[in-house]
C-alpha positions as CSV (number, residue, x, y, z in Angstrom):
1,X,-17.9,-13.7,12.5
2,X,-21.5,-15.1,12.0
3,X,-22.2,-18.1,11.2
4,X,-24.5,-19.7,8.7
5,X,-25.9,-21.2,11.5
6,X,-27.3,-18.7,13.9
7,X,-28.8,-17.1,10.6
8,X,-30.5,-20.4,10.5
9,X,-31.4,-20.1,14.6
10,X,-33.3,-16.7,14.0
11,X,-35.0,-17.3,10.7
12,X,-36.1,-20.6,12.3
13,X,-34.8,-23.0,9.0
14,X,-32.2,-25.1,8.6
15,X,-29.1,-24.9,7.3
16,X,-29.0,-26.0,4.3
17,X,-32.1,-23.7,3.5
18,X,-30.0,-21.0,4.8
19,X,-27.0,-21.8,2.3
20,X,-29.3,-22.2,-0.7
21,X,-31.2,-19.1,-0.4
22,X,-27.2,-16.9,0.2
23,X,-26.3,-19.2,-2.8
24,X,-29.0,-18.1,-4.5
25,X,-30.7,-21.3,-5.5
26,X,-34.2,-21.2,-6.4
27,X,-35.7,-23.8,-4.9
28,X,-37.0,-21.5,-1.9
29,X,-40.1,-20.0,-1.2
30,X,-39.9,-15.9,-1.9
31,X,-41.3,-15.8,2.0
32,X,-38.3,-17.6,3.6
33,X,-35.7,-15.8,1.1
34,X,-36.9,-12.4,2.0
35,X,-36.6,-13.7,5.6
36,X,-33.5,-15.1,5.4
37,X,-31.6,-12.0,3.6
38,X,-32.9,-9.2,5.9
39,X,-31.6,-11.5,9.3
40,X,-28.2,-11.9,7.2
41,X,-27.9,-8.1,6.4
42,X,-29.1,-7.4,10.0
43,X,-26.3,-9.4,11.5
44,X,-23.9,-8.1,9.3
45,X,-22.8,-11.7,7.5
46,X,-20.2,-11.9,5.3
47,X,-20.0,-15.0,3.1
48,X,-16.9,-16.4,3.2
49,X,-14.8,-16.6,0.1
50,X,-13.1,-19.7,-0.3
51,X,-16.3,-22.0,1.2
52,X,-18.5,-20.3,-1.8
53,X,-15.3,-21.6,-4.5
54,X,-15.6,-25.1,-3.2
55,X,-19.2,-25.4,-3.4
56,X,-19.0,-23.5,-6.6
57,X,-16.1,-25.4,-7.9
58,X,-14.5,-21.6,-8.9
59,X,-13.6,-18.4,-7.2
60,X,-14.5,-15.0,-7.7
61,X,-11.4,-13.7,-8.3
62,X,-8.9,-13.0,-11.2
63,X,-5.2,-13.8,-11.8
64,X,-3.0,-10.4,-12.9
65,X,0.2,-10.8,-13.9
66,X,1.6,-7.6,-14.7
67,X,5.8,-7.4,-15.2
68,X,6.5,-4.8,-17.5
69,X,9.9,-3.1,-17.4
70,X,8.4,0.1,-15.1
71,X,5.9,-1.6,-13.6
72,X,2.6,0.8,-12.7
73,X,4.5,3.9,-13.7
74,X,3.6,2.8,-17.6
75,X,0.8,4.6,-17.6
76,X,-0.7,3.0,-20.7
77,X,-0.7,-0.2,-19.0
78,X,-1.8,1.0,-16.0
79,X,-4.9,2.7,-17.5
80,X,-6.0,-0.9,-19.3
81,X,-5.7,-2.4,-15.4
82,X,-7.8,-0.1,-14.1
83,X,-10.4,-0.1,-16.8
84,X,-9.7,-4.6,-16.2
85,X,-10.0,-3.8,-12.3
86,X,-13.5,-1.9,-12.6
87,X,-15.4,-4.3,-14.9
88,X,-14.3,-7.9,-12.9
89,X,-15.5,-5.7,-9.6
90,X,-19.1,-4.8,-11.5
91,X,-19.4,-8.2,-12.3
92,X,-18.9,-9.6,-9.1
93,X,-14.9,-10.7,-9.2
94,X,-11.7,-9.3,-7.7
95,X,-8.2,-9.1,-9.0
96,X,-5.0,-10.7,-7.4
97,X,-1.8,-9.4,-8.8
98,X,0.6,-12.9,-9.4
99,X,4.1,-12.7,-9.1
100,X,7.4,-15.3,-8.8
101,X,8.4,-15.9,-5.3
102,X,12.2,-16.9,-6.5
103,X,13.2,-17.4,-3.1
104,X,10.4,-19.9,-2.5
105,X,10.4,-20.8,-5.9
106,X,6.4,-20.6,-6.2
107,X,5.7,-20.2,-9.8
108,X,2.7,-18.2,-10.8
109,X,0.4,-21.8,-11.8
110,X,1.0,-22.6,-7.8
111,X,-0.3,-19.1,-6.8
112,X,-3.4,-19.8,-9.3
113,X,-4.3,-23.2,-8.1
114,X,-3.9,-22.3,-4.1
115,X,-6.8,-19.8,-4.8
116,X,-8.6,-21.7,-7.2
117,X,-8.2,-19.2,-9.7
118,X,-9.5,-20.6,-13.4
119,X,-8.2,-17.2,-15.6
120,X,-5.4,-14.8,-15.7
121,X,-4.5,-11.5,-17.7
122,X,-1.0,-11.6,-18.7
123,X,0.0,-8.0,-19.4
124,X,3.6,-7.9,-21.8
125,X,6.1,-10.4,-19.8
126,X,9.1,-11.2,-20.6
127,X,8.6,-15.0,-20.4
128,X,5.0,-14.8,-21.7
129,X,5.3,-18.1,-23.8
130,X,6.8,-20.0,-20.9
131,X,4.3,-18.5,-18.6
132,X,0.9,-19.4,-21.0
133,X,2.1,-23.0,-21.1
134,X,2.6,-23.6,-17.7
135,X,-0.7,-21.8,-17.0
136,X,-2.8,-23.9,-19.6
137,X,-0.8,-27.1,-18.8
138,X,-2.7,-26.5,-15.1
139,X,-6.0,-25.9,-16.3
140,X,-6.1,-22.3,-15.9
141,X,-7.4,-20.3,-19.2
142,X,-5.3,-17.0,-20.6
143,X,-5.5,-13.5,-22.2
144,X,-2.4,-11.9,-23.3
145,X,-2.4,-7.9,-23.3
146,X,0.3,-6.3,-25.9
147,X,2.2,-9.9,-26.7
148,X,6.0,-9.7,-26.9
149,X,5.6,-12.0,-29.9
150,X,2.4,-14.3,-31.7
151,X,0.2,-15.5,-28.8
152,X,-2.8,-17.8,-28.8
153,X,-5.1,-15.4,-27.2
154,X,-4.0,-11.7,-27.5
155,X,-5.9,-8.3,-27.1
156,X,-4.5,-5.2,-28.4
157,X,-4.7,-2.1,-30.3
158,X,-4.5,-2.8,-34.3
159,X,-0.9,-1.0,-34.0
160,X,-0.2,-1.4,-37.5
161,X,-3.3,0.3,-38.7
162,X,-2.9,3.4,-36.0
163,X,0.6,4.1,-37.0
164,X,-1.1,4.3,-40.7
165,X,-3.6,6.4,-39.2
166,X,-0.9,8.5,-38.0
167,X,1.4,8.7,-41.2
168,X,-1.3,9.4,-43.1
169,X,-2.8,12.9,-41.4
170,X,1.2,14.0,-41.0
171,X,0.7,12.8,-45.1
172,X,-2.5,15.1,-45.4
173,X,-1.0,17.8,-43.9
174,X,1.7,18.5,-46.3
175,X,4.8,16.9,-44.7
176,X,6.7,14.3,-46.9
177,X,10.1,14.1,-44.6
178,X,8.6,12.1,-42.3
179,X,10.9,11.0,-39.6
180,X,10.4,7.9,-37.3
181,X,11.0,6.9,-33.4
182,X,10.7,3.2,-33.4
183,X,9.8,1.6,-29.6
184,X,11.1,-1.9,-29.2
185,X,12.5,-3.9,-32.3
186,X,11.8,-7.3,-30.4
187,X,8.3,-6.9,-29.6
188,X,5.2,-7.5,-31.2
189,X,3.7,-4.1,-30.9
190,X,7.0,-2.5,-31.9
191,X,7.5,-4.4,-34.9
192,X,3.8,-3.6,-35.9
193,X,4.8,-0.2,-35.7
194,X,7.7,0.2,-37.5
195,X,6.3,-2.4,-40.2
196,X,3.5,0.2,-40.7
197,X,6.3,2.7,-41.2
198,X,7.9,0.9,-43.6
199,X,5.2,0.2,-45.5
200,X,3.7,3.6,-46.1
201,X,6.9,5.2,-47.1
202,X,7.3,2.5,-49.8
203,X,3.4,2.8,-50.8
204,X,4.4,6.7,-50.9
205,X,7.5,6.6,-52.4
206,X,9.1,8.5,-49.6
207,X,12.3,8.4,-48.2
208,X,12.9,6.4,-45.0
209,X,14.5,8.5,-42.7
210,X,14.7,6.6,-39.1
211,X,17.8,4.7,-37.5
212,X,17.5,1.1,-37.6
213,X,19.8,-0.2,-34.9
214,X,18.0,1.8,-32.3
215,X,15.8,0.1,-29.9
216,X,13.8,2.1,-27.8
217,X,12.8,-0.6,-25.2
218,X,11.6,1.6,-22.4
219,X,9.9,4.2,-24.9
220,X,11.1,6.7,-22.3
221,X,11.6,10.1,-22.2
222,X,15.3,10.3,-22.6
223,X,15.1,7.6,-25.5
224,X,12.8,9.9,-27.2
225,X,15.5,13.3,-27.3
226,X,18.7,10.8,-27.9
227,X,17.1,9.7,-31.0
228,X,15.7,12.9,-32.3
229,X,19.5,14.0,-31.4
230,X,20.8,11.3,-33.9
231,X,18.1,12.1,-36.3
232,X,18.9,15.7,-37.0
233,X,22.6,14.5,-37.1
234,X,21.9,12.1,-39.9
235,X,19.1,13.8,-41.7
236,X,19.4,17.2,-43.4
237,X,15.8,18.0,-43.6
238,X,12.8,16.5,-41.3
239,X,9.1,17.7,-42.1
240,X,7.6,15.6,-39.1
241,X,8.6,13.2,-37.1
242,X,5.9,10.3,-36.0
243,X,7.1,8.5,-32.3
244,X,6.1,5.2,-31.4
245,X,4.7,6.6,-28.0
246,X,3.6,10.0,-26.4
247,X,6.3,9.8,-23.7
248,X,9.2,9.4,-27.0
249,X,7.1,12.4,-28.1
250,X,7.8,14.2,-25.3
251,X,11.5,13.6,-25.9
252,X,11.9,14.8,-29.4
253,X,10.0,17.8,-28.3
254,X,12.5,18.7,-26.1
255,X,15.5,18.0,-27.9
256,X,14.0,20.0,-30.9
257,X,13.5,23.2,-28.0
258,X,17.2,22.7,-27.3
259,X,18.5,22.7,-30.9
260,X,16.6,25.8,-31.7
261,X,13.6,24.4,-33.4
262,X,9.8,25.4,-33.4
263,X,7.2,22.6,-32.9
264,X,4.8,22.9,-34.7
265,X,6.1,25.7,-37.5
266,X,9.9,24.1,-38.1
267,X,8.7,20.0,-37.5
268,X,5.5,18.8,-36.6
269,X,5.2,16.1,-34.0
270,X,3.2,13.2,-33.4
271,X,2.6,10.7,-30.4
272,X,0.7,7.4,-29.5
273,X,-1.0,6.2,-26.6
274,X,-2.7,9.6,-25.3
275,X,-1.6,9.5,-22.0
276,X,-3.3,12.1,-19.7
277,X,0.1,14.1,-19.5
278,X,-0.1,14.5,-23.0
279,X,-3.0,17.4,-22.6
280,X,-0.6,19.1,-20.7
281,X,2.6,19.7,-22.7
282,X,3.8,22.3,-24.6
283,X,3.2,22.5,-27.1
284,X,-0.3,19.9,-25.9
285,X,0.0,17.0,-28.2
286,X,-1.1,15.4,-31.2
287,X,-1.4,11.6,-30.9
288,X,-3.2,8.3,-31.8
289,X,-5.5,7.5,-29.0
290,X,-5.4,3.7,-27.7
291,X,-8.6,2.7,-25.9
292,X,-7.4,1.5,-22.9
293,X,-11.0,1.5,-21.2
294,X,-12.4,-0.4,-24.0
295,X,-9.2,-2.7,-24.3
296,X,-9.9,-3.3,-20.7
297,X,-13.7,-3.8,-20.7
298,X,-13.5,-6.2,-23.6
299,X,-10.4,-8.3,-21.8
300,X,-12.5,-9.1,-18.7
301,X,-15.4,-10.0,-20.7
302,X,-13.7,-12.3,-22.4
303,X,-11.8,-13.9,-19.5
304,X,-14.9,-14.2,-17.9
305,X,-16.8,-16.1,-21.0
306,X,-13.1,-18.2,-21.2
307,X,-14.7,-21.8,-20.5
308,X,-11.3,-24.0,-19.9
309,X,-7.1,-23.3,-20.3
310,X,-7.7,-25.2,-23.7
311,X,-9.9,-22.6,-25.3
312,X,-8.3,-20.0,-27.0
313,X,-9.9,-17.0,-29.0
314,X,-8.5,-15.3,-32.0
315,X,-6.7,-11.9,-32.0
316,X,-8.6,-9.0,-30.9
317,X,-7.8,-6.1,-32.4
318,X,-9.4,-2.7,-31.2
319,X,-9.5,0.0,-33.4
320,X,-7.4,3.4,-32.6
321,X,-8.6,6.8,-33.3
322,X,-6.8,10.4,-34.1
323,X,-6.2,13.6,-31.5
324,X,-5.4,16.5,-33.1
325,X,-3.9,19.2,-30.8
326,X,-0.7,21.7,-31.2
327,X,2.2,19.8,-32.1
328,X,1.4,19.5,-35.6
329,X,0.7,22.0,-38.5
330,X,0.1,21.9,-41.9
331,X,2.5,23.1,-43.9
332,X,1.9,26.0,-45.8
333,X,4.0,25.7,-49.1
334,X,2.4,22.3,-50.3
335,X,-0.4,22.0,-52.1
336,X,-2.7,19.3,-50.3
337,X,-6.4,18.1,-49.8
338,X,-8.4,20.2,-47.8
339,X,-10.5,17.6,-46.6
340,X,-9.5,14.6,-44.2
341,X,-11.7,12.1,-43.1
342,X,-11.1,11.1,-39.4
343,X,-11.3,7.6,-38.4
């Protein structure tokens, strides 16, 4: 590995000169810097990490803790990380995914202090308070993606408002049975959801037509047809049925195919999330698009402008937007407006 000082040897300066002008201090001449650089990119030098945190008192690098229920096969979350991932490495930091060592008993505060990490993104834990405490109890600042419950520092989508967004064009279309897949009933995000649920068929004097005692915790595939199952068990008519995800969508879909039913032309059908697989389906899907690369553009950003583990920023709340594709249709025997306005 080269050294700072055999940089210093060939450039003829001293050490010191050597680590200010790599540390990019400016009390240098332009000469000696230019000279300096080209002798370190000749020889190939690599600064070395952790040196460059003590003299900086902070590291380069990023705290992830990511411990959903399927891990990187939720492909929502996984889309924020990567968006996360891309913007720390354009601005100069890396990433290190944090996780409990129970056999050593390392908690994730340890993990974040032996690398001098200052921030970490918490994506949807189970023991999110309990994790946030610790973290800020140790001087180490937090951002919480998708809370299980209130959090001081969250980012997500405005769930309540997409789910409007989505009740509303199934509204605008004509449908006025509109059936509901609920995700989790313990979460944040899930109760946001089926709040906004709740609250448009009130404001529309509709009937409510979902099953409360089901929680659809993994919002998976199977969840999604088992529900639509009980649904057209308990309901004798459904005009639409709005799912709490694009993967439940998937489900209902395919339990409608096997009862007999047409999607659009029998029951429309709408998702959320617009996952990539949802493009490919058949019929392709209708859905509420969360922003994952802007979710996680604006989450680094703000973990990066995060001062101490006692500064906390309010709720941010990015705005959702409609995809209109084949699963729904209007239907034909109502009388609606002609004209939607797409948010």
């Amino acid at each position: 590995m080269v050294s700072v000082q055999e940089i210093a040897n060939l450039a003829n300066v001293s050490q010191s000169t050597v680590s200010k002008v790599l540390n990019n201090y400016p009390d240098v001449s332009e000469k000696t810097r230019k000279k300096v650089l080209e002798i370190a990119k000749q020889l190939g030098y690599v600064p070395n990490a952790s040196a460059i945190s003590l003299v900086k008192k902070k590291s380069s690098i990023i705290g992830v803790i990511y411990e959903v229920t399927s891990g990187f096969g939720n492909l929502f979350f996984s889309a924020i990380l990567e968006s996360f991932r891309s913007n720390a490495e354009n601005n100069g930091y890396t990433i290190i995914l944090l996780s409990q060592n129970e056999e050593k008993k390392k908690e994730y505060w340890m993990h974040c202090v032996s690398h001098n990490i200052e921030s970490v993104f918490i994506i949807s834990t189970k023991d999110q308070s309990v994790i946030e405490t610790e973290l800020k109890n140790h001087g180490i600042a937090t951002l919480t993606l998708d809370p299980l419950y209130a959090s001081s520092s969250p980012i997500s989508t405005d769930n309540f408002e997409a789910m409007l967004l989505s009740l509303h064009y199934l509204y605008d279309l004509g449908h006025r049975a509109i059936g509901f897949i609920q995700g989790s009933l313990h979460s944040y995000v899930g109760k946001e959801r089926l709040n906004a649920y709740l609250h448009f068929v009130k404001e529309k004097n509709l009937p409510s037509l979902f099953i409360p005692h089901i929680d659809n915790a993994l919002y998976s595939l199977q969840q999604g047809y088992d529900t639509t199952s009980t649904l057209l068990n308990q309901f004798d008519h459904l005009d639409a049925i709005a799912c709490c995800s694009d993967v439940l969508a998937m489900g209902a879909i395919y339990c409608l195919q096997d009862r007999g039913y047409h999607v659009p032309n029998d029951i429309s059908i709408m998702g959320f999330d617009d996952l990539r697989i949802s493009e490919i389906t058949r019929p392709r899907l209708s859905t509420i698009r969360q922003d994952s690369i802007t979710i996680g553009k604006i989450a680094c950003e703000t973990l990066l402008s995060m001062n101490s583990s006692n500064q906390s920023v309010p709720p941010i709340l990015i705005k959702a937007s409609l995809v209109v594709r084949n699963s729904t249709k209007k239907k034909e025997s109502s009388i609606i407006s002609t004209l939607y306005e797409f948010q």
